[in-house]
C-alpha positions as CSV (number, residue, x, y, z in Angstrom):
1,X,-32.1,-109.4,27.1
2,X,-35.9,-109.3,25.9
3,X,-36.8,-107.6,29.4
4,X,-34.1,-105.2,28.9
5,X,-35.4,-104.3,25.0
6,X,-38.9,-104.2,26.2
7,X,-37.8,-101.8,28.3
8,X,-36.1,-99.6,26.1
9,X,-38.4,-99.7,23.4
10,X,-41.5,-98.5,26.0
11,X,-39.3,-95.8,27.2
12,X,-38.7,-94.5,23.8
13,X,-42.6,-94.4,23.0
14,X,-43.6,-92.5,26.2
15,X,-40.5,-90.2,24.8
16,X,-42.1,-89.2,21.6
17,X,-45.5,-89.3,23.0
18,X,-44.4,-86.7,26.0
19,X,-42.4,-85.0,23.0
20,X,-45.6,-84.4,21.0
21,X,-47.2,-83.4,23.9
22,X,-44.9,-80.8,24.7
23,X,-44.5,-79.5,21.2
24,X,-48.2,-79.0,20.5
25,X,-48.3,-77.0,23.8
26,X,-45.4,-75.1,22.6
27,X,-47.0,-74.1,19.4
28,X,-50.5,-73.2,20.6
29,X,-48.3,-70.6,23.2
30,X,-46.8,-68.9,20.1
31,X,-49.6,-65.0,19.8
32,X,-51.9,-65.5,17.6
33,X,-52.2,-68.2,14.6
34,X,-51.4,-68.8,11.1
35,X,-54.3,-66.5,10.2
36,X,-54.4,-63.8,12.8
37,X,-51.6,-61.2,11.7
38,X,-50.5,-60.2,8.4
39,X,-52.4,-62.0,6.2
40,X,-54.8,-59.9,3.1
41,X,-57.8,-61.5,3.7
42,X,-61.7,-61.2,5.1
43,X,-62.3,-62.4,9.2
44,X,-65.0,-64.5,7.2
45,X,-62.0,-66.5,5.4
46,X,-59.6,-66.9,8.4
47,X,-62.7,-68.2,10.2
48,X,-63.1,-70.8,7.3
49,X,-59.9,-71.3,7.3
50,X,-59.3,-72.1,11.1
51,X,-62.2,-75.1,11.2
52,X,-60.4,-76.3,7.8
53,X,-57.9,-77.0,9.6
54,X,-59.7,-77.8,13.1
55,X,-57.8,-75.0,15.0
56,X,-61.4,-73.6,16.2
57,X,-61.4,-76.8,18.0
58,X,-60.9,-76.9,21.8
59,X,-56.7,-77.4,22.4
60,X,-57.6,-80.8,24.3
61,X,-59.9,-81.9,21.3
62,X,-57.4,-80.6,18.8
63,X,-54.6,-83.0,20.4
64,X,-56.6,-85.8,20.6
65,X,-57.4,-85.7,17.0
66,X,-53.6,-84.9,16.0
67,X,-52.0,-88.0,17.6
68,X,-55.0,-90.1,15.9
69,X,-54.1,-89.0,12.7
70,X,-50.5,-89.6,13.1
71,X,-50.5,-92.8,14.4
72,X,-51.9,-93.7,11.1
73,X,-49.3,-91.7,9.5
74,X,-51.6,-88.7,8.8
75,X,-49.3,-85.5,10.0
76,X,-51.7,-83.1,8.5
77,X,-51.3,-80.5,5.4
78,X,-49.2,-77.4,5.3
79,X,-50.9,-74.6,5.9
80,X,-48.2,-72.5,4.4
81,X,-47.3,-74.9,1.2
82,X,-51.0,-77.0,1.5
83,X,-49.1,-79.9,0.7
84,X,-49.4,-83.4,3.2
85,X,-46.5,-82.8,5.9
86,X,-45.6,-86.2,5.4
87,X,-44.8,-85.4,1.3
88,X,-42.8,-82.3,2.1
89,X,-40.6,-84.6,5.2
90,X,-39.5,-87.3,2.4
91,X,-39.0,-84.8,0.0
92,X,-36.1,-83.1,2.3
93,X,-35.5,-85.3,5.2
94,X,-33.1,-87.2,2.2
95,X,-30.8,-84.0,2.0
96,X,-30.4,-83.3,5.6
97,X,-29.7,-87.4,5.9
98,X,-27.0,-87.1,3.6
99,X,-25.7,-84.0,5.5
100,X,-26.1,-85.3,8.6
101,X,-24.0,-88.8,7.9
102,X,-21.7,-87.1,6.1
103,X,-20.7,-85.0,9.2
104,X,-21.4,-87.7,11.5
105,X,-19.4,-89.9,10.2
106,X,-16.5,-87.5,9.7
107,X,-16.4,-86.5,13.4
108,X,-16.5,-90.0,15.0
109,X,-13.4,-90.7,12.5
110,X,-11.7,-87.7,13.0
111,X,-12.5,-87.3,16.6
112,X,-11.3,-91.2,17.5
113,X,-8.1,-90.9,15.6
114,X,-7.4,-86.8,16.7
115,X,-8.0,-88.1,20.6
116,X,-5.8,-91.3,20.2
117,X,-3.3,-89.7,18.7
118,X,-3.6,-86.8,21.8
119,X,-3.5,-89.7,24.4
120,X,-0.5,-91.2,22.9
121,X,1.3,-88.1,22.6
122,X,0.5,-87.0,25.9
123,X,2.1,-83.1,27.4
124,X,3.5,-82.7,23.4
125,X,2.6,-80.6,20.7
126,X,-0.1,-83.0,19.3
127,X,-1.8,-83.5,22.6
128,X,-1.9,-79.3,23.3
129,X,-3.0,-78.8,19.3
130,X,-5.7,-81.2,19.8
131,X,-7.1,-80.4,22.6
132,X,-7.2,-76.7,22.0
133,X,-8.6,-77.6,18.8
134,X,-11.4,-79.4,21.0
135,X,-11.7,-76.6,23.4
136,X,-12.5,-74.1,20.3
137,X,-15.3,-76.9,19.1
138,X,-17.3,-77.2,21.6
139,X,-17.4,-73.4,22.6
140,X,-18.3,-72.1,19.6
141,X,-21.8,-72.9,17.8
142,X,-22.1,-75.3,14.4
143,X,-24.0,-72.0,13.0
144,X,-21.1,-69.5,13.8
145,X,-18.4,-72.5,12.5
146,X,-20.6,-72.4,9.5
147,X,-20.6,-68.4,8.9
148,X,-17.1,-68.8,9.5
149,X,-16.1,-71.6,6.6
150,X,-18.7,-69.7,4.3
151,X,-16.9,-66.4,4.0
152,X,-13.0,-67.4,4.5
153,X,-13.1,-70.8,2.5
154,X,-16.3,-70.2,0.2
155,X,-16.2,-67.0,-0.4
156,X,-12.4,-65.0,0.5
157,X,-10.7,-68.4,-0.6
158,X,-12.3,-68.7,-4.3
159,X,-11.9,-64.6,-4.9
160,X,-8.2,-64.9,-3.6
161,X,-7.5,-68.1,-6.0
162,X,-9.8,-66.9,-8.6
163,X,-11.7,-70.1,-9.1
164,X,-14.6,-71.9,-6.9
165,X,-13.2,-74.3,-4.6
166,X,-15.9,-74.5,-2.4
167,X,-19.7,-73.4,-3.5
168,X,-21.2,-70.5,-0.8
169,X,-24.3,-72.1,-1.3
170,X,-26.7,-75.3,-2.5
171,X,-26.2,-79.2,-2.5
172,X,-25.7,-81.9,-5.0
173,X,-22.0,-81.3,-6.1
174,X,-18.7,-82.8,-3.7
175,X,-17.3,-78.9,-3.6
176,X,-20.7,-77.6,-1.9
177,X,-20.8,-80.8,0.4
178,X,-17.8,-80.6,2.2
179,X,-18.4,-77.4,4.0
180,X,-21.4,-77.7,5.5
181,X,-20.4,-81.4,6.7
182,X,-17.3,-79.7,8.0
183,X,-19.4,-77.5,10.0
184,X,-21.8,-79.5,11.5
185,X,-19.3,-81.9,12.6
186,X,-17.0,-79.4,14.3
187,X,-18.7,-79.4,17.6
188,X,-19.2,-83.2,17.7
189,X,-15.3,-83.9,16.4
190,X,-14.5,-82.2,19.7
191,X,-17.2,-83.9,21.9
192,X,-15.6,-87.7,20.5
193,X,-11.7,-86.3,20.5
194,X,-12.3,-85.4,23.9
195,X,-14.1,-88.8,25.2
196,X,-11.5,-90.7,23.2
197,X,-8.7,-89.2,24.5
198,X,-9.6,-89.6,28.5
199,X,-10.6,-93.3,27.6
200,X,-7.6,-93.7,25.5
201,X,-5.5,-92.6,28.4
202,X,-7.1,-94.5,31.2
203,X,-6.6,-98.4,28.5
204,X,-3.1,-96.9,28.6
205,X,-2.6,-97.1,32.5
206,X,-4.6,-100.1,33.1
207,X,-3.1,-103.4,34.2
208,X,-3.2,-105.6,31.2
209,X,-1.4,-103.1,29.1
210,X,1.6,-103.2,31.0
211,X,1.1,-107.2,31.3
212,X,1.2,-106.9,27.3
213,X,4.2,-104.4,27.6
214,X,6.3,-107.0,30.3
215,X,5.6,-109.9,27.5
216,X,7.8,-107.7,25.1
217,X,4.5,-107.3,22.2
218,X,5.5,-103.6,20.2
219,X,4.0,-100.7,20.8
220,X,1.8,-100.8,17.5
221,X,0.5,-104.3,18.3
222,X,-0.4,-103.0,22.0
223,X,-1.8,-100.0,20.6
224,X,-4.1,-101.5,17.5
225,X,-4.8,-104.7,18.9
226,X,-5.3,-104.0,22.8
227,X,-5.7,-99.9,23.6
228,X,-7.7,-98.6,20.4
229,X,-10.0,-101.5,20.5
230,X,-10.6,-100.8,24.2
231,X,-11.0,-97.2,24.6
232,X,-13.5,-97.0,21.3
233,X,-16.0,-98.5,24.0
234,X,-16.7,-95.8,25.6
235,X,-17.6,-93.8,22.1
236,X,-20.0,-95.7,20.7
237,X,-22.2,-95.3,23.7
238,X,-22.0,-91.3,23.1
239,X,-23.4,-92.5,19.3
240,X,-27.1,-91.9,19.7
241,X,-26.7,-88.4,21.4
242,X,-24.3,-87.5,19.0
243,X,-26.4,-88.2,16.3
244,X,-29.0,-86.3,17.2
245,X,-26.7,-83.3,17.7
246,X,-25.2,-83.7,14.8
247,X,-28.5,-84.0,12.5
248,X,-30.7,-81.1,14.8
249,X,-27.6,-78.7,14.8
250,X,-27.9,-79.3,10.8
251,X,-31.6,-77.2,10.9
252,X,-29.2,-74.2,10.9
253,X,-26.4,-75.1,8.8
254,X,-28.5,-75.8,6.4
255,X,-30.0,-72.2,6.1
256,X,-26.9,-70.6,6.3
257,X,-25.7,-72.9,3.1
258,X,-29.3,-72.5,1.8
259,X,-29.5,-76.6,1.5
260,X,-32.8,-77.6,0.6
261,X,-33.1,-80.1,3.5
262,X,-35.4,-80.2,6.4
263,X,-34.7,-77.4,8.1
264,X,-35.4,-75.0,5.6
265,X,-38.9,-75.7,5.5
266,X,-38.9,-76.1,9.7
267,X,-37.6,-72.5,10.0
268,X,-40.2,-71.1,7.6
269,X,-42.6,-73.1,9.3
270,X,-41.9,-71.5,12.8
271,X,-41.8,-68.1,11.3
272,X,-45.1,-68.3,9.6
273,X,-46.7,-70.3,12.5
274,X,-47.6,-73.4,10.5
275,X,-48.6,-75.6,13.6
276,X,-49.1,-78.6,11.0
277,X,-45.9,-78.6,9.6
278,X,-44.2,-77.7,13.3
279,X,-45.3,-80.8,14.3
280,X,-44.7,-83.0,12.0
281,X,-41.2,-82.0,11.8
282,X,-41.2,-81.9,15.3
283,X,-42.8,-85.8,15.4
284,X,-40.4,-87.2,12.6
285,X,-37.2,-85.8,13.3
286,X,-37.8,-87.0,17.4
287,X,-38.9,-90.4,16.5
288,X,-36.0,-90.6,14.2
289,X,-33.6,-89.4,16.7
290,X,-35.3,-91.5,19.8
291,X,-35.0,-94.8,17.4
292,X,-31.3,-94.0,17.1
293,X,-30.5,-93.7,20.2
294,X,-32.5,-97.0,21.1
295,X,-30.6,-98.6,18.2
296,X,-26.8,-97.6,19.5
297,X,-28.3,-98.6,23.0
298,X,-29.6,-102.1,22.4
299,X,-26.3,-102.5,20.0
300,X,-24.1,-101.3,23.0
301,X,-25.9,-104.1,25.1
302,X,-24.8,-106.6,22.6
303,X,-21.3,-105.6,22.9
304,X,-21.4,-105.2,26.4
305,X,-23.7,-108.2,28.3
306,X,-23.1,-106.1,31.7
307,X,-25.5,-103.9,30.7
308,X,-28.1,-106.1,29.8
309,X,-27.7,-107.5,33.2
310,X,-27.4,-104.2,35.5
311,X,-30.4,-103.0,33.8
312,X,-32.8,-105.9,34.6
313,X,-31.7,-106.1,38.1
314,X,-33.6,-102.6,38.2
């Protein structure tokens, strides 16, 4: 078991080290820089500017220098908002948190029950609804889902009732939560409905439910004690990448529902080419995501020994 965390945990650092790498090349291959185009000022003060913030600095000397500072948890200031990255991250990485286990935790409920209930009503009407309802989520993009909600439940729904069900825009309030968590989790509701109906189905045909069934237990007891219990394996190992679906698909949602989280302030950021603020976003939000995923894996291996064991005969 140690062998097999070492492991992971190493795995995950060369991750977001090979993640930063590629994200400061990224950046630098964006034309021009923060102070080449369209900004009202002298070539004197963009020169200034530019050894400010060390970008007259070879590219090699530049990254070497970046991944110093944020080891120490320096992620640089903004050149657009010159506030510390790191102030402007835990000012909105709380919002897109919220949004983000809100939705998260809606489609792995949703989606386990919806593909259960598919599985056990195999070839009927609940089985073709739900699976054409999964078809539909994973074809169509959480930002389109969320363009969608916005104008026929935000905006058509409250003119047609004359009241405001559901808020167009912003974040605080229940009515302009739900939405945007509805949204986001559309496309991963499918991904776990799916998963849980093919495990679901495969518990279903194996040998000790029909042991169960020839020793005369009810269908609920085989179903809630045996078959649910069984085929929710297969899920939670789908957690981690989920997750990160679920919380980087939000970047988007969030703009179209004007939310005040983290991806706000990453779009801007790309827009006005604020390399400082790029990367930091960039940093956190993979470290985040790279940590849970380790987390769901090392949690799986608890629940599962095999694993543990395949992986250190490797």
């Amino acid at each position: 078991m140690g062998k097999y965390v070492l492991k992971r945990i190493i795995y995950a650092l060369i991750t977001i080290l090979v993640l930063l790498a590629l994200t400061f090349i990224m950046m630098h291959m964006l034309p021009g820089d923060p102070f080449s185009t369209g900004k009202a000022m002298s070539e004197s003060t963009k020169q200034a500017l530019r050894e400010f913030y060390g970008l007259d600095k070879p590219l090699v000397e530049q990254f070497i220098i970046y991944i110093q500072n944020a080891i120490t948890g320096d992620l640089g200031i903004s050149i657009k908002y010159n506030r510390p990255v790191i102030d402007i991250i835990m000012e909105s990485f709380p919002v897109s948190f919220q949004l983000g286990m809100f939705s998260l935790i809606f489609a792995v409920i949703a989606g386990i029950a919806l593909g259960a209930i598919a599985a056990i009503r195999r070839g009927k009407t609940a089985d073709t609804v739900a699976m054409t309802l999964s078809v539909i989520g994973v074809s169509i993009p959480n930002f389109i889902v969320a363009a969608i909600f916005q104008y026929f439940l935000a905006l058509k729904l409250n003119q047609l009732l004359g009241t405001q069900i559901f808020a167009i825009t912003g974040w605080g309030n229940l009515n302009q939560i739900i939405l945007p968590a509805l949204a986001l989790s559309f496309s991963s509701l499918a991904t776990v409905s799916r998963l849980m109906r093919t495990s679901m189905l495969d518990v279903l045909s194996s040998d000790y439910i029909k042991t169960a069934k020839a020793k005369g237990l009810s269908e609920r007891q085989i179903l809630w004690k045996h078959a649910l219990r069984n085929a929710i394996m297969p899920v939670i190992t789908v957690l981690g990448p989920i997750a990160a679906a679920v919380l980087t698909g939000g970047f988007v949602v969030e703009n179209v529902f004007s939310i005040p989280g983290m991806g706000k302030f990453f779009v801007l950021a790309i827009k006005e080419a604020d390399y400082t603020l790029i990367a930091g976003t960039t940093l956190f939000y993979g470290a985040f995501l790279i940590i849970a995923i380790l987390i769901v894996d090392l949690l799986y291996g608890v629940i599962d020994p095999r694993i543990n064991l395949a992986s250190e005969k490797e």
